[in-house]
C-alpha positions as CSV (number, residue, x, y, z in Angstrom):
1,X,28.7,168.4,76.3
2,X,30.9,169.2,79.2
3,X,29.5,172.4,81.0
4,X,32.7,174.9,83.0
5,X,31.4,173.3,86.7
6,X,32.1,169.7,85.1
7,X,35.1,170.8,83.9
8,X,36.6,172.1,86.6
9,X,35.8,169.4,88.7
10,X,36.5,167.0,86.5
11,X,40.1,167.9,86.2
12,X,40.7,169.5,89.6
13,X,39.4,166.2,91.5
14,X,42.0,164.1,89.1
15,X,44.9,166.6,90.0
16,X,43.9,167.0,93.8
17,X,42.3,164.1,95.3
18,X,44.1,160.9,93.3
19,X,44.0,159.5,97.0
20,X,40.2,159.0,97.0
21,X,40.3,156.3,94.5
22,X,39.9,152.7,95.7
23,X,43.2,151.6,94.3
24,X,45.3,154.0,96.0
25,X,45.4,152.9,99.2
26,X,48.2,155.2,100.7
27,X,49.3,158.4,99.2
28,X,49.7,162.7,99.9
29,X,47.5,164.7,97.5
30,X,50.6,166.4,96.4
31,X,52.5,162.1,95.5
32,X,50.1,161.1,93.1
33,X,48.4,162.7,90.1
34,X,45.9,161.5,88.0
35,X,46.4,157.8,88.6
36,X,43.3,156.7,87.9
37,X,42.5,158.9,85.1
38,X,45.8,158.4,83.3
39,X,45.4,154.7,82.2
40,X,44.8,155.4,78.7
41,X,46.4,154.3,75.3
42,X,46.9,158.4,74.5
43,X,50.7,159.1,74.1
44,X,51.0,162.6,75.3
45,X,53.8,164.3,73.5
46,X,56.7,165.4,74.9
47,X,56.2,168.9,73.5
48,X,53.3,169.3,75.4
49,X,55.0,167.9,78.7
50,X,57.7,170.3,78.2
51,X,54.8,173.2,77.5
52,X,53.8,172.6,81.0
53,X,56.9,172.4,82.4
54,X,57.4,175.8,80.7
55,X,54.1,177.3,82.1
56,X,55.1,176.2,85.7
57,X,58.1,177.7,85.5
58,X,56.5,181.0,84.3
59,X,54.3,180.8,87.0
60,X,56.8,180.2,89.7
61,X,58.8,183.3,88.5
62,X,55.4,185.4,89.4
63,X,54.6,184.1,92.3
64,X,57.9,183.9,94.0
65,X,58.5,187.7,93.1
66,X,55.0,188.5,95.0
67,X,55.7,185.6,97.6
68,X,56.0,187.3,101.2
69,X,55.6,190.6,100.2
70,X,53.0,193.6,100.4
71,X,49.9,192.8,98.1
72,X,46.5,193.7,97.9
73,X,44.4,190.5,98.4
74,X,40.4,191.1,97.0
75,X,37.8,188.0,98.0
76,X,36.0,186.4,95.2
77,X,32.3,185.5,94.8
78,X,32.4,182.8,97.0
79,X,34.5,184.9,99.7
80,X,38.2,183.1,98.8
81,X,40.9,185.1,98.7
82,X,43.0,186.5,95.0
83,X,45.7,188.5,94.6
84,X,47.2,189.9,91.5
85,X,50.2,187.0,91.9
86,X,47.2,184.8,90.6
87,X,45.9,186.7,88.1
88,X,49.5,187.5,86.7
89,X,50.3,184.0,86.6
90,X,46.9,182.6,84.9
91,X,47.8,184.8,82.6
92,X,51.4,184.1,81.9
93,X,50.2,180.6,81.4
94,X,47.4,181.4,79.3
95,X,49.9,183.9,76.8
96,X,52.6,180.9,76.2
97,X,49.5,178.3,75.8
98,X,48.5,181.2,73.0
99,X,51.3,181.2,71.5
100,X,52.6,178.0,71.0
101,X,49.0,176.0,70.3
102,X,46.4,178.4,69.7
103,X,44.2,175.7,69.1
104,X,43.9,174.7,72.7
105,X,41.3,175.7,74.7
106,X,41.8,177.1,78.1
107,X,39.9,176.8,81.4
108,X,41.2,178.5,84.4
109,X,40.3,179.7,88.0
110,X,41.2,183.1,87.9
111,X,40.3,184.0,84.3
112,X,37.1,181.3,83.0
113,X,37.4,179.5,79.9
114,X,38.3,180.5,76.7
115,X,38.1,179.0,73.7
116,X,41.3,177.8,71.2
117,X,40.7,178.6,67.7
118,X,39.9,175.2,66.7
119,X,36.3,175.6,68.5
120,X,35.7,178.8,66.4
121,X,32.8,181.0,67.9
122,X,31.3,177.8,69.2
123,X,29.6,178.0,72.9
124,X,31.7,175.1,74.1
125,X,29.7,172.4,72.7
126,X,32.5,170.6,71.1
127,X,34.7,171.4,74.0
128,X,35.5,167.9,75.1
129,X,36.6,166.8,71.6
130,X,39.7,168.8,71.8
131,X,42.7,170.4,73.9
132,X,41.8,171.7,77.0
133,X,44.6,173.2,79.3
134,X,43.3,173.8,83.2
135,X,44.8,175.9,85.5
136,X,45.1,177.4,88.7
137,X,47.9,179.6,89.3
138,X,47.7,179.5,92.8
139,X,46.4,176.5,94.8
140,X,46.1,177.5,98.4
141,X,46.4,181.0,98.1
142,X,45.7,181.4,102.0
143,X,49.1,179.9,102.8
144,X,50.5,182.4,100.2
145,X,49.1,185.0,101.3
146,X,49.8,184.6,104.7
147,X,53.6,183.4,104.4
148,X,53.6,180.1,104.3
149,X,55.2,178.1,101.4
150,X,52.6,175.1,101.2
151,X,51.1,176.9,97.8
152,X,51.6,175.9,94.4
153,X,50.9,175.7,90.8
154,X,48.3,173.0,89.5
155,X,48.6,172.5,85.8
156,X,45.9,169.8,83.1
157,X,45.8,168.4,79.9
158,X,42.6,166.8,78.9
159,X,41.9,165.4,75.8
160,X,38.2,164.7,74.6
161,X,37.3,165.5,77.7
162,X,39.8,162.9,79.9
163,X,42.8,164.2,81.9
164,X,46.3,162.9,80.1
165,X,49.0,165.0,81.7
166,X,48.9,167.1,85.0
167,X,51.4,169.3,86.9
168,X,51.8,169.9,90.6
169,X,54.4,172.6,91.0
170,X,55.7,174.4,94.3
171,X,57.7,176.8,93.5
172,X,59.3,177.8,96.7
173,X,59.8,174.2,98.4
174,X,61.1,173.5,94.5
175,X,58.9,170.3,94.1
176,X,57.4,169.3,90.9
177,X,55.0,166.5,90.3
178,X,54.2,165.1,86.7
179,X,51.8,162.6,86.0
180,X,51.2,161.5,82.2
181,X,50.0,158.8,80.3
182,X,51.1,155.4,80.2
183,X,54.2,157.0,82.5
184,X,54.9,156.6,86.1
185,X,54.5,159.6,87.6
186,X,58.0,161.5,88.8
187,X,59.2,163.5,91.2
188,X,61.6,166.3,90.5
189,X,62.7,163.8,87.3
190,X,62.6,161.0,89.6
191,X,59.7,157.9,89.3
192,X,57.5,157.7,92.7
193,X,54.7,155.4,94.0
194,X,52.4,154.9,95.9
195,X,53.3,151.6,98.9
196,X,51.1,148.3,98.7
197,X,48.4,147.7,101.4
198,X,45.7,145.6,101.1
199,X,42.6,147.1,103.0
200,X,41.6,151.2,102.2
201,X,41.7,150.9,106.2
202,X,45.6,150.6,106.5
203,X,45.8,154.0,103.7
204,X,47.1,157.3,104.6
205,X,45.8,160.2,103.4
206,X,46.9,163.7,104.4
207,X,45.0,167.3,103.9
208,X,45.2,170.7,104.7
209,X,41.9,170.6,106.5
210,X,38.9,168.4,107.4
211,X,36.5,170.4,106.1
212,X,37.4,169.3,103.0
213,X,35.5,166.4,103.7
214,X,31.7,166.0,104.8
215,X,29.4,163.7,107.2
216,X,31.1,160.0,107.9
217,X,34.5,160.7,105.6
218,X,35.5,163.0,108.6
219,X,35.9,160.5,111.0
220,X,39.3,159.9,111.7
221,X,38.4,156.2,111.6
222,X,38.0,156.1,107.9
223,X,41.4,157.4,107.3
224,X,43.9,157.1,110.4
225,X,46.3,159.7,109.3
226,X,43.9,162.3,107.7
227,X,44.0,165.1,110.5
């Protein structure tokens, strides 16, 4: 049994820090998706890749219409910022996901999980035998909210409780990321990868801030291009 905490960081690490596993040795957080996780005999079908393709698209319509302009911006439980751009477009997703497989469960930042209607009434026991779609409408809603277009639109599919498809979508610098399994990973349509190097030494890794990491991994030492 997969609890919402594990969920969430189960897929969110896969979609967010590929670069943090051993075998890829120079990438951006935003280049590579799921590459470690994807290396699975599940054939993801194209109806679901063009599902997600459809809910970032829905999702960039949202935010780019609330993008730069006057909003209300409310703090969460652990003091980060939301806006209604982010609950809108959670729930954009979450209608289409309805609609087309109602059978899918749902897990996202702004909105918790919910259950498709192949896990009945269930608590989520059997949650990591099936669908589960994660979201988050917004990733890096500080730059959003302040003007800056370094936001964007992170989008799962696990199955049985393993990540087979994810989405990175910025909708204002028009840059989309899919990663799928068995499939390289493209770039606006186009196949992208990570270069060779031999040592986790020569890697380069790039974040929005430090303080993502913790202890010895901030040294600059451990990553030469991380700051």
């Amino acid at each position: 049994m997969l609890s919402s905490h594990q969920l969430r960081s189960q897929c969110f690490q896969s979609v967010k820090a590929p670069c943090r596993t051993r075998t890829a040795c120079s990438c951006s957080s935003k280049s590579v998706i799921l590459q470690q996780h994807l290396q699975s005999e599940v054939q993801v079908s194209q109806a679901f890749v063009q599902l997600a393709t459809d809910l970032a698209d829905a999702a960039g319509q949202i935010t780019t219409q609330y993008f730069r302009t006057k909003i209300n911006i409310d703090s969460k439980s652990d003091a980060s910022p939301v806006t209604i751009a982010d609950r809108e477009a959670e729930q954009a997703m979450r209608d289409i996901i309805k609609q087309r497989y109602p059978e899918h469960s749902v897990f996202g930042e702004e909105h918790g999980l919910e259950l498709g209607s192949s896990n009945g009434s269930s608590n989520g026991s059997n949650i990591s035998d099936s669908w589960l779609w994660v979201l988050d409408p917004i990733d890096g809603t500080k730059s959003f909210i302040t003007g800056k277009p370094l936001f964007g639109t992170l989008i799962a599919l696990l199955q049985n409780g393993r990540p087979v498809l994810g989405v990175i979508d910025q909708p204002i610098t028009k840059e989309r990321w899919i990663g799928q399994a068995g499939q390289p990973t493209t770039l606006n349509g186009s196949p992208i990868s990570t270069r060779q190097c031999g040592d986790v030494s020569n890697a380069y890794l790039y974040s929005t801030t430090p303080h993502m990491f913790a202890g010895e991994t901030q040294q600059v030492g451990l990553c030469p291009s991380a700051y």
